[in-house]
N, C-alpha and C positions, 0 to 999 in steps of 0.2 A: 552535464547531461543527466545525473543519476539524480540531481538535486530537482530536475525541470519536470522529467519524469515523475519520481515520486511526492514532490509536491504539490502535483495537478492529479493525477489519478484518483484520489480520496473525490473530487470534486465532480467528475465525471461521470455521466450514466454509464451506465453495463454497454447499453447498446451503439454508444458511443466510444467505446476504449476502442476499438478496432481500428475505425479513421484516426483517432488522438494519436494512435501507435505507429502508424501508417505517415503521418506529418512527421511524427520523432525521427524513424526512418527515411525518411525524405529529406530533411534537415542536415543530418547526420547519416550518414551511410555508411563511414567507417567503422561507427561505431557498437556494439554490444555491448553494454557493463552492467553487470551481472548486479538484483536487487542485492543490497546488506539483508542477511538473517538473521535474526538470533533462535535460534532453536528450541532454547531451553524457554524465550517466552511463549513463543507458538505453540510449544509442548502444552504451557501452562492456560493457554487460551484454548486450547482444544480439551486442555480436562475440566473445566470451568462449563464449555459450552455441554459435557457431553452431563455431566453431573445436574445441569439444565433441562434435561432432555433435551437438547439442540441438537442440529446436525451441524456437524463441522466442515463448513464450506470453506474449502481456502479462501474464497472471496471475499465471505466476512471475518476471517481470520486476520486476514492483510487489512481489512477496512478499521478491524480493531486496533491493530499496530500502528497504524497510520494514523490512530485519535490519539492514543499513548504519546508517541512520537511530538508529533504537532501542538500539543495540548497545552506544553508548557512556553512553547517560544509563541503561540498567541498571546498566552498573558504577561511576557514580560512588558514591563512598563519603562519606557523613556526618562 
């Protein structure tokens, strides 16, 4: 479930995660399982963006995580 979840959300509009979320729950009803964090990177994504002048949206914080993450099992190769 955590795996269906967060490997479709990166790919999704904003204005769409609501229904996406809403199917997850539908599908699944028993279920809750709570995203994996790591803290100590979001800490470092947030002083990276703030050092930016960004603001630190949890949204593009998660969207960064989710490039980190993902980035390298795109390239492995067969």
């Amino acid at each position: 479930m955590r795996a269906l979840r967060d490997f479709n959300i990166p790919k999704i509009v904003t204005d769409d995660l609501p229904v996406f979320m809403g199917l997850i729950g539908d599908l699944f009803p028993a279920l809750n399982v709570p995203r994996k964090r790591d803290v100590n990177f979001e800490g470092q994504i947030k002083t990276a963006m703030i050092d930016l002048h960004l603001q630190p949206e949890d949204s593009f914080i998660l969207k960064v995580r989710h490039c980190a993450v993902y980035k390298p099992a795109a390239h492995i190769s067969a």
